[in-house]
NUKOL-360568 format. One record per residue: x, y, z of N, C-alpha, C in turn. Coordinates in steps of 0.1 Angstrom, whole numbers, plus 5000, padded with zeros to 4 digits. Layout:
XYZXYZXYZ;...
! end
This chain:
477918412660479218412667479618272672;478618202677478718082685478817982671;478618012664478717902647480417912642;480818042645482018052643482918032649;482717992662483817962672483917762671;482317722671482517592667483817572652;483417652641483717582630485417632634;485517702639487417762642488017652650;487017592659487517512667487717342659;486817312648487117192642488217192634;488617322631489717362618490817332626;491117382638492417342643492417192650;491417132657491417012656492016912645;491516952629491816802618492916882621;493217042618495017072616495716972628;495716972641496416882650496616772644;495416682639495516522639496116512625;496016632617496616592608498316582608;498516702618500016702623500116582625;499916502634500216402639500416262632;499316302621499716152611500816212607;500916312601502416362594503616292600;503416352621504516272623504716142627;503916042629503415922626504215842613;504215902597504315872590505715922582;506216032594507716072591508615972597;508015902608509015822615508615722613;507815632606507415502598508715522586;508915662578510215652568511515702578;511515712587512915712592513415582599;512415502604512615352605513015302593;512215302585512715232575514015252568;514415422563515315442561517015372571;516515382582517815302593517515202588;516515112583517014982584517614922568;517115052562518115012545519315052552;519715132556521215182559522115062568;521115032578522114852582522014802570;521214762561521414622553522114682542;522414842539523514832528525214852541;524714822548526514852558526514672560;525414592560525614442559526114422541;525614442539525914412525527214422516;527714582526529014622522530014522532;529314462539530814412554530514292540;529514232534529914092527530414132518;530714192512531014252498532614252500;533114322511534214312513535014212519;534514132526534714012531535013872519;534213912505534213832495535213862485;535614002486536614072478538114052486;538214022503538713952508539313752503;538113722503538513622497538513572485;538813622472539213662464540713702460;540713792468542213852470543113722473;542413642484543213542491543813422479;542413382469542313272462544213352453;543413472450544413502434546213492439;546113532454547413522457548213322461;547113252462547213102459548013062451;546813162434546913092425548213122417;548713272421549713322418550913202427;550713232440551813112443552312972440;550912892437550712772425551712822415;551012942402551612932388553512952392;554012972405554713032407555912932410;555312812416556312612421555712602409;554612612400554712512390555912532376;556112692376557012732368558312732374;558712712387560112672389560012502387;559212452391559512282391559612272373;558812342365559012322350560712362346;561212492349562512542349563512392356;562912382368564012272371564212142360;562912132360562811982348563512012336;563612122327564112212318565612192322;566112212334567612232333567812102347;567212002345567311882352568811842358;569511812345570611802349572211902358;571212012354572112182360571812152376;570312182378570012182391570112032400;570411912394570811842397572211812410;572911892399574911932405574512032413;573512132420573212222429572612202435;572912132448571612062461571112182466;570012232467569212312476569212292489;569512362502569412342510567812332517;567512262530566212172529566312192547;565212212555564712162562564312062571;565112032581564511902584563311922594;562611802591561311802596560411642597;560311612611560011422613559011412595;559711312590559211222580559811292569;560711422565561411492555562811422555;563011362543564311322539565111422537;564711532530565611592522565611592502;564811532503563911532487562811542483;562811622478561911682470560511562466;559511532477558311492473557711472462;557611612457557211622444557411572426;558811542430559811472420559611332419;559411252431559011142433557911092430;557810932422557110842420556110792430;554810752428554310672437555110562432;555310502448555610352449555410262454;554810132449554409982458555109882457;555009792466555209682469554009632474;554009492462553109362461553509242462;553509142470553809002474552808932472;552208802467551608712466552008602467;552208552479552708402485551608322485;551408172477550708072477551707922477;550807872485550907782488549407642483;549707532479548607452475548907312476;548007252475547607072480547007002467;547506962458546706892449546506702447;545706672444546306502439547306482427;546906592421548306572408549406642413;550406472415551406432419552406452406;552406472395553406492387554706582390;555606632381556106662386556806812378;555706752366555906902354555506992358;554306982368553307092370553807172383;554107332375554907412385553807432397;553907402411553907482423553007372432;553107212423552407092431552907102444;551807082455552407082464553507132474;553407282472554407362474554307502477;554707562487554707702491555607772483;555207872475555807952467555708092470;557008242465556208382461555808362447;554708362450554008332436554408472426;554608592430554308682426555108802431;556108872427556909052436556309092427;555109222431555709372417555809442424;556809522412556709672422556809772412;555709832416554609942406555110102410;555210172400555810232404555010372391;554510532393553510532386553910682390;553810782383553610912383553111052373;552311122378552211242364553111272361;552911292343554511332338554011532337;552411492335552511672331550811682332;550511792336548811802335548511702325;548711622313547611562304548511452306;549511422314549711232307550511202321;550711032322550910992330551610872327;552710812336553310692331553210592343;553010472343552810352354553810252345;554310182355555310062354554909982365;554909832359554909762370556009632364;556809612372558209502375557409382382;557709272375556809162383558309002382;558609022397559308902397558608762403;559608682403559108522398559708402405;559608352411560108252418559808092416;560608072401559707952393560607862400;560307742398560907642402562107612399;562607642385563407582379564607722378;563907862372565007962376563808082380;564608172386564208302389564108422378;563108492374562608542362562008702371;562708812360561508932362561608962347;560209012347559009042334558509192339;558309242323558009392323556009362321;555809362333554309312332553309472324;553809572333553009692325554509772331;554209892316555010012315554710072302;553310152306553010232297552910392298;552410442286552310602290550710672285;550210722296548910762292548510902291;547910922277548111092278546411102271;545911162284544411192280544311362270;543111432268542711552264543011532251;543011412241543411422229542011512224;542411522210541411572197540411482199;539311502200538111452195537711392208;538411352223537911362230538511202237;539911172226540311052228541711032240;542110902247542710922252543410802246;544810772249545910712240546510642250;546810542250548110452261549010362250;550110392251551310332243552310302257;552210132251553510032260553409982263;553609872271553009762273552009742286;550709682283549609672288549109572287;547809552296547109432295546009402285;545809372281544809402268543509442272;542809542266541209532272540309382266;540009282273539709162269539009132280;537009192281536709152292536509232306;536709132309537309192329538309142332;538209012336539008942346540508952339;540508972328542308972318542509102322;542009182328542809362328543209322341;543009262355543209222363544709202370;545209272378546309192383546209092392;546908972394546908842402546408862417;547009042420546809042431545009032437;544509102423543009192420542109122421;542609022417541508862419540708842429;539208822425538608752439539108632441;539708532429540108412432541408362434;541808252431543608232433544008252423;543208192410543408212394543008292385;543308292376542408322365541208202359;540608272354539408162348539808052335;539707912334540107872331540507902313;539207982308539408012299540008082292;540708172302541508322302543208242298;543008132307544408062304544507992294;543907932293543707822274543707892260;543008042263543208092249543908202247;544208242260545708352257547008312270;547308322281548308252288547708212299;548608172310548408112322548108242330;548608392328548208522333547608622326;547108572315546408652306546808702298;546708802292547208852275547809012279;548809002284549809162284550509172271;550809272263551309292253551809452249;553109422239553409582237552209622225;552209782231550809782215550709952221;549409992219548610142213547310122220;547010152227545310182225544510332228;543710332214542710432220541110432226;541010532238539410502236539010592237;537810592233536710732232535310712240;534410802244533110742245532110822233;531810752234530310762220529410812223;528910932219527411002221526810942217;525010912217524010842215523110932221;521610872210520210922215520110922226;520210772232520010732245520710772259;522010862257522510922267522710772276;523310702271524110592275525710612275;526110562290527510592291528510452277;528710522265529310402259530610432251;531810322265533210342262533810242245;534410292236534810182230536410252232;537010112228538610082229539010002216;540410072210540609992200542309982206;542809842198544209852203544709792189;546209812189547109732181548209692187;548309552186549409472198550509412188;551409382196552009312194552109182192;552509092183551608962181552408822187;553308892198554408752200553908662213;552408732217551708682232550508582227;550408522237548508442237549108362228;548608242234548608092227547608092216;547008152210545908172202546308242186;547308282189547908352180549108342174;549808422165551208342160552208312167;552508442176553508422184554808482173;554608592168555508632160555108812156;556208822161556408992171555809082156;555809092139555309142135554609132127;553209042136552309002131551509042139;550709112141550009222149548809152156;547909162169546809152170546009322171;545209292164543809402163542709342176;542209432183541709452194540709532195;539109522198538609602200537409572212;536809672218536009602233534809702231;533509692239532909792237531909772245;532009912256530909862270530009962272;529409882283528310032286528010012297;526810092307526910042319525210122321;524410052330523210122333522810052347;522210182355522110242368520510112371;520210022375519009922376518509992390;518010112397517410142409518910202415;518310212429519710312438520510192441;520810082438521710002446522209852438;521709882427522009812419522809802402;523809802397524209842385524509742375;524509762363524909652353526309712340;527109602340528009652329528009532317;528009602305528009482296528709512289;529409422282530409462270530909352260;531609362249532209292241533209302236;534109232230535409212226535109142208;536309172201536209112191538309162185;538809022183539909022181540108912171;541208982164541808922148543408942153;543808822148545408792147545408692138;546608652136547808552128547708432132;547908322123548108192128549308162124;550608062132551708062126551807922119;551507892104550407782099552307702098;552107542106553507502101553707472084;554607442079555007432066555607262062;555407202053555407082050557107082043;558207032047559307002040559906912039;560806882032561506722028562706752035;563306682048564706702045565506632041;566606582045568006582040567506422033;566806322045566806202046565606192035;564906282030563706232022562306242031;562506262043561406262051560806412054;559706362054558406512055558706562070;558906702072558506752083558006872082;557506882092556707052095557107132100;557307272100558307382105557207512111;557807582118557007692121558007802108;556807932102557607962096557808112103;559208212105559508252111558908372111;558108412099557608462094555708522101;555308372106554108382107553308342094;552308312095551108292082550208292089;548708252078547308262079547108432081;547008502074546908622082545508602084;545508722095544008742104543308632102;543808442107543308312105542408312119;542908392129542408372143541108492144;540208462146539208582153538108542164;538308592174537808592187536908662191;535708602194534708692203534508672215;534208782225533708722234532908852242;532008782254531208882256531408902270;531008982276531509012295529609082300;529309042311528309142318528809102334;528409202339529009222356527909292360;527309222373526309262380526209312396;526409412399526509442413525209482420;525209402431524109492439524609502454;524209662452524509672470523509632480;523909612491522909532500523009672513;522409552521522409672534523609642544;524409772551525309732563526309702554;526909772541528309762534528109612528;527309552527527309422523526909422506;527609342502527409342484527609222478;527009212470526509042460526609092440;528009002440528709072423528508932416;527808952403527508802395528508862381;529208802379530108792362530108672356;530308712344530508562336531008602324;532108582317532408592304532308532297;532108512283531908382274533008442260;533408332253534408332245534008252239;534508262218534208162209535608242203;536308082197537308162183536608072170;536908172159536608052146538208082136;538507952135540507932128540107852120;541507802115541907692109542207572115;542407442113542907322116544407322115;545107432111546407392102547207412119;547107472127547907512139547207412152;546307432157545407372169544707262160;544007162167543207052167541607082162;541507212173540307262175539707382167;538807412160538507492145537907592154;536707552163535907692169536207652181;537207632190537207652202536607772212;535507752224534607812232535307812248;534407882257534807842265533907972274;534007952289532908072292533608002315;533308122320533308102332531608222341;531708162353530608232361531008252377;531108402378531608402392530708452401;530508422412529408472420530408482433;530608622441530808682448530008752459;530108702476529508762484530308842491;529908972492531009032504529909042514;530208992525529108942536529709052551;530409102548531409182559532309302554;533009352562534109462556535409352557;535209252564535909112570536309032559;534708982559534708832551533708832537;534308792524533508742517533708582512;532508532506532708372502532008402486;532608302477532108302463532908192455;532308172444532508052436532408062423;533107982416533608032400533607912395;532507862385532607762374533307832360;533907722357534907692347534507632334;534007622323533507542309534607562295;535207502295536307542283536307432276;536007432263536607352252537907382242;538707342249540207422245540507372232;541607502228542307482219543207342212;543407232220544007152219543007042223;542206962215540806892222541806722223;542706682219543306572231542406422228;541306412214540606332217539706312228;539006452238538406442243536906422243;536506382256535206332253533806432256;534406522262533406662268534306792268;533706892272535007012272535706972290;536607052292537207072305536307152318;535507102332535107152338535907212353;536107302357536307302369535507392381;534807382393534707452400535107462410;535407622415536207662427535407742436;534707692449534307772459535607842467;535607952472536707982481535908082492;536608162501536808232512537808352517;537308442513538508552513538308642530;539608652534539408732548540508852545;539608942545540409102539540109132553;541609142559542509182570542509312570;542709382557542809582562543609572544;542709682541543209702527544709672519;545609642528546909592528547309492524;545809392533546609222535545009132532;545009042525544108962523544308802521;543208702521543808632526542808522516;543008462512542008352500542508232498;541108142507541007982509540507922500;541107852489540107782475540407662473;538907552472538807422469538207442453;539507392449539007332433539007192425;537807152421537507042415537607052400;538206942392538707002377538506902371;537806892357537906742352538206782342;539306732336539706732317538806742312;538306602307536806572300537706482289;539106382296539806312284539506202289;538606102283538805962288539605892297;539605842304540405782311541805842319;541305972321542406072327541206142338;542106142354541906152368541606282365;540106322374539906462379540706492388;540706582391541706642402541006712417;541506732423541306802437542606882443;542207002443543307112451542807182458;543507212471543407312478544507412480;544107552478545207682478544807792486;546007832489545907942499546708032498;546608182494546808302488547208392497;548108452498548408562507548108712496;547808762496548508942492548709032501;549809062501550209212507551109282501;550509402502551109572502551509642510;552509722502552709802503553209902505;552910042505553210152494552010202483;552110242478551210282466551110202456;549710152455549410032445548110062438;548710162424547610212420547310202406;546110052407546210042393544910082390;544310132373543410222373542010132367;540810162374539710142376539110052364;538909932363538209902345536709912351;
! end
């Protein structure tokens, strides 16, 4: 009896404890269960919160496709909605026109002034404060894939007052194959310092060589260019550019509007550490020589003629090479080394000179957000060698104080020697204003 009251009494003991894990382990899954039930009621607040913003985007984007198809409709009946002013809102800085329709627009001044010993009196801007320079640039999207920039560039020469269609081209990217197109007139890709505008300069000038083998402002011309970049093994960023110009620019060439210069450039660029980069590139250009012609005239006497026509075809061909060195420093400070070099190989029948060369080196400190200081040697064996006895040297240290991205300000001593026997080196000092502005947006080389 006493055996069976023990064993009845252990039976309902494990029964209890086993109750108890039961409920132990019923409310281990009802915790859990609550805490899946927050994290699907979290889940659902983000779910809807994201279907929220969603909703928000498409009603955007609907509003977007919505101005962009009336501003298309307007452009479409330009002239309709023209004779129908819309009424407009005023509101401080609202004229009453339409933003959108509008051009970016700049104004650029470049006032110089300079000190030379050459006292002549041929040589435009001796001794004299001039506007060296007005543009006014003027630049807008015409449509998602293309774009048109114009720049008006007036002149305040000595003798008369001149404006020149310096650029006014049209650029329409997303072509086939991955090319982008610019037709009208442009600066030629030739380099660096020649894509440059006057204002763009770290110096007062252009490099001596830039002016001896194409103009005193470089080589702008009407023409075509395309460029592409090139895949490679190497996964190297590499742009080429081809152009076809018009041939009536650059002293190097005929000077006769349909005789074409062929143009082509070709760069690349690689990353040297976090703070340092390199750009290299090259040029290679073919044009016309306008070869003079031998005639008898009236009197029996020989002269030579330009013929109107042009000759030598593709007599001129030009190479030249460009590398640009940047390194960043510390505290916004930066140190830029360039140098271009240039060879042509021609004829004798036009110039003096069969392979005229020539090459410049510029070394740039920006030492401040203030101040930079830098200096640019000059080596040119020109086109026209004059019986000279060495090529033409000049170097120019200067000092630039950039006042606020607007206004800048550049102090340059240049020393210059012909290399003609018995003809005076020179000494000048210039001083460069630029200011803007407005919108002055020319695009990145």
């Amino acid at each position: 009896m006493r055996i069976q009251v023990m064993t009845l009494s252990c039976i309902l003991l494990l029964s209890v404890g086993r109750a108890e894990a039961q409920e132990e382990v019923l409310k281990s899954l009802q915790d859990q269960l609550i805490k899946m039930q927050t994290s699907v009621e979290k889940l659902r607040a983000t779910v809807d919160n994201q279907n929220e913003v969603i909703r928000s985007q498409q009603s955007q984007i609907i509003s977007l496709e919505d101005k962009f198809e009336r501003k298309i409709g307007q452009i479409a009946t330009g002239a309709e909605a023209a004779r129908k002013p819309q009424p407009v809102k005023s509101s401080p800085g609202f004229f009453g026109l339409s933003q959108g329709f509008n051009p970016d627009i700049g104004v650029v001044g470049v006032v110089q002034g300079n000190v030379s010993r050459n006292n002549t009196n041929d040589v435009d801007g001796n001794d004299t404060i001039v506007m060296k320079e007005l543009e006014l640039n003027f630049g807008s999207y015409v449509d998602p894939y293309s774009r048109f920039d114009a720049t008006l560039s007036f002149n305040d020469a000595l003798e008369d007052q001149n404006v020149d269609i310096e650029e006014a081209y049209y650029t329409r990217w997303d072509l086939p194959l991955g090319f982008t197109a610019k037709a009208g007139k442009f600066r030629a890709k030739i380099g660096k310092q020649n894509l440059l505008h006057l204002e763009q300069l770290e110096t007062v000038d252009y490099p001596l060589v830039i002016r001896d083998f194409f103009s005193e402002e470089g080589l702008s011309s009407s023409g075509i260019r395309l460029t592409n970049q090139i895949s490679n093994p190497w996964d190297l960023p590499l742009e080429i550019s081809g152009e076809l110009l018009r041939g009536n620019n650059g002293s190097s060439f005929s000077g006769i509007s349909r005789r074409p210069i062929f143009d082509t450039h070709l760069k690349t660029f690689f990353e040297l550490g976090d703070s340092m980069n390199l750009e290299l590139g090259g040029t290679a250009m073919f044009g016309d020589e306008n070869i003079p012609r031998s005639l008898i005239d009236s009197t029996g006497a020989e002269i030579f003629v330009q013929s109107p026509k042009g000759g030598g075809r593709y007599g001129v061909h030009v190479l030249g090479w460009d590398a640009t060195l940047i390194r960043h420093l510390s505290e916004g400070r930066t140190l830029k080394f360039q140098s271009e070099w240039y060879l042509e190989d021609r004829t004798k029948l036009v110039v003096a000179n069969s392979t005229p060369w020539g090459f410049y080196t510029l070394v740039d400190y920006r030492m401040s957000p203030l101040w930079s200081v830098g200096c640019r040697l000059d080596v040119v064996d020109p086109l026209e060698t004059f019986d000279r006895g060495r090529p033409s040297l000049a170097i120019s240290p200067y000092v630039t104080l950039w006042e606020s991205e607007f206004a800048s300000f550049i102090l340059q001593y240049t020393h210059s020697d012909p290399g003609i026997p018995g003809e005076r080196t020179d000494d000048a000092v210039y001083l460069k204003a630029n200011i803007t502005i407005g919108v002055d947006k020319h695009p990145v080389q």
